[in-house]
Structures are given as structure tokens and as C-alpha cells.
C-alpha positions as CSV (number, residue, x, y, z in Angstrom):
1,X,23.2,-34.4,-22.0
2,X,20.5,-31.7,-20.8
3,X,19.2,-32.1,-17.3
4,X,15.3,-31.9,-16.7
5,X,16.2,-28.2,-14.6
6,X,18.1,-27.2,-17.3
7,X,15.2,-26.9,-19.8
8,X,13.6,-24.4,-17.1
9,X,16.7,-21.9,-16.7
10,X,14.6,-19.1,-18.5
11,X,11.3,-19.0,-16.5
12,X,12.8,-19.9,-13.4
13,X,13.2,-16.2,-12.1
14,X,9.6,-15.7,-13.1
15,X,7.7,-14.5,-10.2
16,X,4.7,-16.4,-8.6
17,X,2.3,-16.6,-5.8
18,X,2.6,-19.1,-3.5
19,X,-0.5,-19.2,-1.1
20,X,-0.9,-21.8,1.9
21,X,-4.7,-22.4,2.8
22,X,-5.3,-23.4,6.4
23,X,-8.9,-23.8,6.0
24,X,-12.1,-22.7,4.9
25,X,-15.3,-21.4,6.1
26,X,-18.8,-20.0,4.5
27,X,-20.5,-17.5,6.3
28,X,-23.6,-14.7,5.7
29,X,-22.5,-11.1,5.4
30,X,-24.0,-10.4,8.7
31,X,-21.4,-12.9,11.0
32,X,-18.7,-11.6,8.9
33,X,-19.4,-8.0,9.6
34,X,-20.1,-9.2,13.8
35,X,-17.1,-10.4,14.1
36,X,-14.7,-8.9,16.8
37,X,-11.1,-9.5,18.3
38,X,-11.9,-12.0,20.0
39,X,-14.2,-13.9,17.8
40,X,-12.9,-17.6,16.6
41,X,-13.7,-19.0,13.0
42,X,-13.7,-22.7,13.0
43,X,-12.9,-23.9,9.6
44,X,-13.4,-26.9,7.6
45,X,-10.1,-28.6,8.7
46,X,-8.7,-30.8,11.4
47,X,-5.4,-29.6,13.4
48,X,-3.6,-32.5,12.5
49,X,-4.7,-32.2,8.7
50,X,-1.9,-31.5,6.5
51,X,-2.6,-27.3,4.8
52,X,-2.8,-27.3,0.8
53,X,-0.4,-25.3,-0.8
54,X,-0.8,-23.4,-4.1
55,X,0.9,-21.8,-6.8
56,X,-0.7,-18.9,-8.8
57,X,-4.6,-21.1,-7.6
58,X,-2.7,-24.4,-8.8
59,X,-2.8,-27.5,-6.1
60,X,0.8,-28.4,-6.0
61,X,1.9,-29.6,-2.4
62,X,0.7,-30.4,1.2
63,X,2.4,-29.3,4.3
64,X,2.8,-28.4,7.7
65,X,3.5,-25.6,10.1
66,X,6.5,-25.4,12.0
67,X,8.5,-22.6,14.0
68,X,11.6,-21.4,12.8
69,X,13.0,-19.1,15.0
70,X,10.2,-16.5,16.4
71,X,8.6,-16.8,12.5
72,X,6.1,-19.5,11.1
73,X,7.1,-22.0,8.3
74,X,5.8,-24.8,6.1
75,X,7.4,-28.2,5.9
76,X,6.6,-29.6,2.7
77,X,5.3,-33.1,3.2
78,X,3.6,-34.4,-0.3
79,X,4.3,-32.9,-3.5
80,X,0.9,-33.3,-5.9
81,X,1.8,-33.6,-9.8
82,X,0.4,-35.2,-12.5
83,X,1.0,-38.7,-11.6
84,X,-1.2,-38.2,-8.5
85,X,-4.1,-40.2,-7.8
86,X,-6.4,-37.0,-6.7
87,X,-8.0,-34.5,-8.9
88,X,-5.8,-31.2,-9.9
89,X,-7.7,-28.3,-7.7
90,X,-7.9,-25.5,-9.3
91,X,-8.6,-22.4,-6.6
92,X,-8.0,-19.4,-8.8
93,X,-10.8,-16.8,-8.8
94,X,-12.6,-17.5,-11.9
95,X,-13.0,-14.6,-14.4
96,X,-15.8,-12.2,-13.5
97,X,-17.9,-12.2,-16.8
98,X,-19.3,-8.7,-17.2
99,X,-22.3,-7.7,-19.8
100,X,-23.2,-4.6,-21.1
101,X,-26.6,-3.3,-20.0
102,X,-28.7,-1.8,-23.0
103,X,-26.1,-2.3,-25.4
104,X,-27.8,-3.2,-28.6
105,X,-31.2,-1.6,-27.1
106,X,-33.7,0.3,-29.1
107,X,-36.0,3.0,-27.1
């Protein structure tokens, strides 16, 4: 019998970004280009708020922060999939769409 892992043995060394979003913020230009060392950004999350974590844009877990040693780390605390409740979020920078300036123009 074939195990569920076994079917993914040839794209499992396939690499992959895995991003973990504390928060967000919007903000003009013009706070973005005051800001200093000391400046603080709140964002759109509470402390105690668990971070989303994402694969290639792809919602696929929620987490925590926790020390390991002297370096940070995530503690995976809710795996999202399919059978979820919530709505996939999709974060991946949509495509920019470009179009061609005089093309097809006549003078």
C-alpha cells in the first residue's frame, strides 16, 4: 500500500517561500518616508493574536513566536487546509498588467 507522503517524494525538495506576517499597516508616502529609528508602526493585530503564515502568498497555518536560543521561532498552532471553515487567503502580489502606449496608433 502507498502512503499519502509517498505520492509527494518528487516535489518535496522543491523550494518555496515561507513568509510569516505579523501585521499590517496602510500609510501615505509621506509617513513612510518620516519615519526614523525610533519611530513605532502599530499594525492591525493584537499581541496575543496568533501571526498567519504563508507559503509562496498561500494561507496555510497560524502561529506563534517563541525564543529558541538567542534566535526567534514560530510555533505552529492551527494548520488551515481545505476542510477549514475560513476563506483560502490568497496574499500573492497580483500580476502587474502592463499596456502598450500608442501601439496600434495612427498620427
Amino acid at each position: 500500500m502507498v502512503s499519502h507522503a509517498d505520492g509527494f517524494g518528487l516535489i518535496q525538495d522543491i523550494d518555496v517561500r515561507l513568509t510569516v506576517e505579523l501585521g499590517r499597516k496602510s500609510m501615505r508616502l509621506r509617513d513612510v518616508l518620516a519615519l526614523g529609528e525610533s519611530s513605532i508602526i502599530e499594525l492591525d493585530r493584537l499581541t496575543d493574536e496568533p501571526l498567519d503564515m504563508f507559503v509562496n502568498g498561500k494561507l496555510i497555518a497560524r502561529g506563534e513566536v517563541v525564543a529558541q536560543g538567542s534566535r526567534f521561532a514560530i510555533r505552529v498552532l492551527e494548520i488551515v487546509g481545505a476542510s477549514s471553515s475560513e476563506p483560502a487567503i490568497d496574499r500573492r502580489t497580483p500580476p502587474l498588467m502592463v499596456t502598450p502606449t500608442g501601439a496600434g496608433e495612427h498620427a
